[in-house]
N, C-alpha and C positions, 0 to 999 in steps of 0.2 A: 461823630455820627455820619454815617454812609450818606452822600447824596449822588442821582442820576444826574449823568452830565448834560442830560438835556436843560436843565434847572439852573438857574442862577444863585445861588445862596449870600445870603446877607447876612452878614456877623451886624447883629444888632446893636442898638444902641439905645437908651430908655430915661426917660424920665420918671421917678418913683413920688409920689405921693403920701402921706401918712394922715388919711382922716380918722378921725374920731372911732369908726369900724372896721377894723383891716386895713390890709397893706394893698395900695390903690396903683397899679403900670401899666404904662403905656410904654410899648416897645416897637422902636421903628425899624424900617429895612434901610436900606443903602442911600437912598431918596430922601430918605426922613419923613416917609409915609409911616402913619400906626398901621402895623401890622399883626399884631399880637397886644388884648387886653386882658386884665386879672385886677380884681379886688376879692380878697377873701381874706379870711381868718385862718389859720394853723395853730393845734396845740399839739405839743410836742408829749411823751410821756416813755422815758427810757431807763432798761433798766441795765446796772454796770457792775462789774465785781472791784469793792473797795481794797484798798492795800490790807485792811486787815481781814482779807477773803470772806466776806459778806456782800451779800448782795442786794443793795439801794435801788431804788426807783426817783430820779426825778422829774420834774416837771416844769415846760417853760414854752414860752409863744417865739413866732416865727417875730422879729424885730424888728423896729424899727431903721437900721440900717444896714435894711435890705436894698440888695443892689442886685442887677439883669448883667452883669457882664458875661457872654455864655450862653444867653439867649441867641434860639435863630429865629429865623423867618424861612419860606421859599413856597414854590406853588402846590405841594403835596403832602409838608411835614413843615411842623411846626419844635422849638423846644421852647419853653419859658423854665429857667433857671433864677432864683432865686439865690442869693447868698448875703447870709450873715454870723453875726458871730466872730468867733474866730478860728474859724475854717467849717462851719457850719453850711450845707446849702440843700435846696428844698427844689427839684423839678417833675416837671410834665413832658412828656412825650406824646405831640397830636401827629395824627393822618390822617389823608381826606383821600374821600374816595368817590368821585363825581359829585354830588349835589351834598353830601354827608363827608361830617368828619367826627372822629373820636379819640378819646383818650388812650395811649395803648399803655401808659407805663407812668408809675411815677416813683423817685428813685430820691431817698434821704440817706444827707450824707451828714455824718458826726461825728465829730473832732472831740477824742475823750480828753487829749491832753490839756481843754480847756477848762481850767480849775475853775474857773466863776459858775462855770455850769455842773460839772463832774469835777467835783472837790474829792481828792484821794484817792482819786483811782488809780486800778493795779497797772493799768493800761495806757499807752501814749497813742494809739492806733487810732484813725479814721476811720468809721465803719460805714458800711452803705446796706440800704435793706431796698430792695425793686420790688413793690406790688401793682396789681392790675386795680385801676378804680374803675365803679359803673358809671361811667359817663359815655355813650356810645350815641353812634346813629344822630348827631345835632344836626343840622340842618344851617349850608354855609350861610351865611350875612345874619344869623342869627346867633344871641348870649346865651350857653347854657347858667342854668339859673340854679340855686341849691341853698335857699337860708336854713334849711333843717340841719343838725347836726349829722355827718357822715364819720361814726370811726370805725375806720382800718387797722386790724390788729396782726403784726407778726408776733414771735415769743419773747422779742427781746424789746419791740417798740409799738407804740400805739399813736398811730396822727387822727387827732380830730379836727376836719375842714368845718367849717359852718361860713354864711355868709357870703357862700361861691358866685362869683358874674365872672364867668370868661366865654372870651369870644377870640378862638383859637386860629380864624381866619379871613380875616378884616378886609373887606371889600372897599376900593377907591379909598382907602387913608380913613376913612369914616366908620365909629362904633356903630352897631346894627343899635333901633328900641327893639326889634323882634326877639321876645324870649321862648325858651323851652326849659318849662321849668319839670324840675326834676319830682318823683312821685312822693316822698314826705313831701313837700311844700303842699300838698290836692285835700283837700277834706274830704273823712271815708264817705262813700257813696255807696247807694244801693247799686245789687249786680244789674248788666244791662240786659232789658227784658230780650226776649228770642223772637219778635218782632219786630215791626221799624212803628214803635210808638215809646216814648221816651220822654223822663221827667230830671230830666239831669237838675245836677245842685250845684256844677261849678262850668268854668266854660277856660280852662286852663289847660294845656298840652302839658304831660307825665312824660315822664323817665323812669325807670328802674325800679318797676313795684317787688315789695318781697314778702308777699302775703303767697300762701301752701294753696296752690289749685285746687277745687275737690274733684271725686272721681266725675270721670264721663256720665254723662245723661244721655239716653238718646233723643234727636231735636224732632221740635214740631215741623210742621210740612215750611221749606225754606222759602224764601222772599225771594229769594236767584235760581237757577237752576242749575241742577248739580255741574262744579266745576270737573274743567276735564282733570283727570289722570295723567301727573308728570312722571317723569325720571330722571333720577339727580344723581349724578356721582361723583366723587373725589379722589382723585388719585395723589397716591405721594411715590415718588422718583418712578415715575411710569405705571405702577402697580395700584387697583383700586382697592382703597383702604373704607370708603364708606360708599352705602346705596343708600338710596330710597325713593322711593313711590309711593304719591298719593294725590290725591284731590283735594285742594285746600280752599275751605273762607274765613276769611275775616270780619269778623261784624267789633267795631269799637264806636265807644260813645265818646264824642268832641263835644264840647259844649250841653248845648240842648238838642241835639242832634245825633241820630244813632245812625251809624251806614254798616253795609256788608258790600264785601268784595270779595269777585273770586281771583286767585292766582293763575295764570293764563301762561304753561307752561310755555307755548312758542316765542313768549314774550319776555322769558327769563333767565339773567345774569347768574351763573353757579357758581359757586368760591368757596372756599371752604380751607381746611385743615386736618390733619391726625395727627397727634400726638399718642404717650402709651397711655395716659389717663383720662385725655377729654379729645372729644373732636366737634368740629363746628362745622356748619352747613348753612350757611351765605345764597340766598335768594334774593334779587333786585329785579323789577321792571320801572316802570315810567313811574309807575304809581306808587310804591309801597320797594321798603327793606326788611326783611325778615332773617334774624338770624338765630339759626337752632343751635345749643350749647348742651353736649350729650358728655355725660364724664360715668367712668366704670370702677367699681370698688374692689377688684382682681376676680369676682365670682359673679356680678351682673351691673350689667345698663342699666342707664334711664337716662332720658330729658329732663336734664336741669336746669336749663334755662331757654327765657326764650326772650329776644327783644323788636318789637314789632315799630318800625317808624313811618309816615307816611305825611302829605303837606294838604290841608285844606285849599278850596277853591280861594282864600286870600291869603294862601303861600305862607301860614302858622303854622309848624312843623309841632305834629304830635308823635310822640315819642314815649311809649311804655314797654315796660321790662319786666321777668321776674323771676331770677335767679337762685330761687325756692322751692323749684318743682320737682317734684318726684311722678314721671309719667312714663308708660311706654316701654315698662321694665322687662330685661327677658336676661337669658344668663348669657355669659358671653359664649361665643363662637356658635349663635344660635341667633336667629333675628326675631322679631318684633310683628306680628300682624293683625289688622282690625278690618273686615272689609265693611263692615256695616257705619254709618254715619254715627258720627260722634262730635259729640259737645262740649267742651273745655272753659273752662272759666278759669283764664290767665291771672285776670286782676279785675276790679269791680269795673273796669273801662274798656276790657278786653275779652273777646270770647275766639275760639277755635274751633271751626268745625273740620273735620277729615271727613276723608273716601276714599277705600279700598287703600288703608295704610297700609306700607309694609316697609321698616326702616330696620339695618346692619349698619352702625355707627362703628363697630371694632370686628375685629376677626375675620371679615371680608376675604374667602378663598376663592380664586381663580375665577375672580370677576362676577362669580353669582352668588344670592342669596344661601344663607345654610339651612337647618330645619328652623320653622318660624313654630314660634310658640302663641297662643292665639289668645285675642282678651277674652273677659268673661260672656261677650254678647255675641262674638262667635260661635265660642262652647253653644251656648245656651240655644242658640238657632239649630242645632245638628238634635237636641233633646225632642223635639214634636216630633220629626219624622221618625227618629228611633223608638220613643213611645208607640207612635200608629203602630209601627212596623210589629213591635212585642205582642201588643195588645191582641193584630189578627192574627199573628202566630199562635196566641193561647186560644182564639178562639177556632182556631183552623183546628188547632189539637183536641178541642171541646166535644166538635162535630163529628170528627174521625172517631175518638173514644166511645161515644153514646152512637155512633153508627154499630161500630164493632159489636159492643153490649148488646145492642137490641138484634143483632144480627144471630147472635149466639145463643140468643133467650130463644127466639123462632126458631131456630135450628135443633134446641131441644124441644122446644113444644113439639117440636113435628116427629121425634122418636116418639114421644111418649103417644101420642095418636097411632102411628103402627103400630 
């Protein structure tokens, strides 16, 4: 794994644990600081083609003689490697990125030639499968947290995490008690009301809700005043691949406690990404991380995800997600527009307000927007004046008609008198 030379790297070295619930390490740097913690559970579920060309599924836990050799440390990335088996190994890939860090990658490796596990297989080969997990946005000197069960499925394998406490960037050698627990762990909650009055039922920081938004609402009169109008771009090898413009607030519910915020364009961090399938749009100021996750099915857009992190006045890092959404859809090589205010309901803890949206995640030509396709509340605004507009057209034609008529009724009366 690549590191900047600015960075010291420490091939780590660890002490492993085995209690009664998962597999428990503590992995230190060069110093024999903890630098990297992990207790969790892993089930394994893989399936292989036997020598008599049939195809088996089995199933088996991460082990108890599991070992960190492989693990790193350093001040920007993190790896915790796992290995057991025989030639079996199980890792993570963190990155931290100012006050926040995240999981960018986790990569299972499987030794088919291990008969205890894959008895008669056709194959002697190591295989490895890389998936992206929702662990994002944690907040440094704090554990993200996850007893719910999490499974991740490619075609060939399925890991179920449950039981997760890792704390991917360990401050002064010492584990954080600050947690951020992830959104299965939260009991369902009502949505949060559209003022600042609030009857919360849990007082727990979320991650990675995966509950379907419903459509926009337009909002009652706001608690802030309307946020200004940003501009965000993202370019890939010089060329801009995404825009967008809008006015954003935030209103999430913490605890017993409902707040809004507005986003304060002068005041914010742009990053982002394009790829051909999905691009991402990376907003950070003092206050809050917002990151939009837009992917296209070869004939249209939408926002599919969105992760919203931010730290309470005693530095509890809330952190919600939800990877579920279907918003903002337009076809491609064509953008996205709403100027009217709009309401979003993210997850029961999470709401979205926009102004004067206008977002191009793909097909971005010559640095401007292309024809914007418009939501329903737009349409529907341009319908009154068009109606007035018909309405006195038929009545201007009314007038004119029954002028004429009566003009031509007196016009004979007045032969038939000579």
């Amino acid at each position: 794994m690549t590191r900047c030379a600015a960075f010291v790297l420490f091939f780590a070295s660890a002490i492993v644990f085995q209690p009664s619930r998962g597999v428990e390490v503590n992995v230190t740097d060069g110093q024999d600081k903890l630098c990297l913690y992990a207790n969790l559970m892993v089930h394994f579920s893989v399936s292989y083609e036997e020598t008599a060309n049939k195809s088996v599924t089995t199933g088996f836990e991460l082990s108890k003689d599991v070992t960190t050799n492989g693990s790193e440390c350093d001040a920007t990335s993190s790896m915790l490697k796992l290995n057991f088996g025989d030639g079996h190994s199980w890792s993570v890939n963190f990155t931290r990125n100012g006050d926040w860090y995240q999981a960018d990658s986790i990569t299972f490796s499987y030794n088919l030639s291990d008969s205890t596990v894959f008895p008669n297989s056709l194959s002697n080969e190591t295989k490895s499968v890389t998936v992206k997990p929702q662990i994002a946005n944690v907040g440094v000197d704090t554990c993200y947290s996850c007893k719910s069960k999490d499974v991740i499925s490619t075609d060939l394998v399925n890991m179920t995490l449950s039981d997760v406490l890792i704390q991917a960037f360990v401050i002064n050698g010492s584990k954080s008690e600050m947690i951020s627990s992830c959104s299965a762990d939260q009991p369902t909650t009502s949505a949060p009301p559209t003022t600042q009055a609030t009857n919360a039922t849990t007082d727990a920081p979320v991650t990675n809700a995966t509950s379907t938004a419903p459509p926009p609402t337009t909002t009652p009169t706001p608690t802030l005043p309307p946020p200004t109008t940003g501009n965000y771009s993202i370019k890939s090898d010089n060329i801009t691949c995404l825009l967008a413009n809008f006015g954003l607030r935030i209103g999430f519910k913490q605890g017993e406690t409902y707040q809004e915020m507005n986003l304060e364009p002068n005041a914010t961090t742009v990053s982002g990404s394009c790829r051909v399938n999905s691009s991402e749009l990376q907003l950070v100021t003092n206050t809050m991380t917002i990151m939009f996750t837009f992917t296209n099915d070869t004939a249209k857009f939408h926002l599919h995800a969105l992760n919203f992190t931010t730290k309470s006045s005693s530095g509890v890092a809330f952190n919600v997600a939800n990877s579920n959404l279907s918003l903002w859809e337009a076809a491609l090589g064509s953008s996205y527009m709403c100027n009217k205010e709009q309401n979003y309901t993210i997850t029961s803890l999470l709401s979205l307000y926009t102004f004067n949206l206008r977002v191009q995640p793909f097909g971005v030509s010559k640095g401007v927007f292309s024809t914007a396709e418009e939501c329903q509340s737009d349409g529907e605004s341009f319908l009154v004046p068009i109606a007035v507009g018909v309405a006195l057209l038929v009545l201007i034609l009314i007038v004119l008609l029954a002028y004429f008529i009566g003009r031509k009724r007196n016009m004979a009366t007045g032969y038939e008198s000579f």
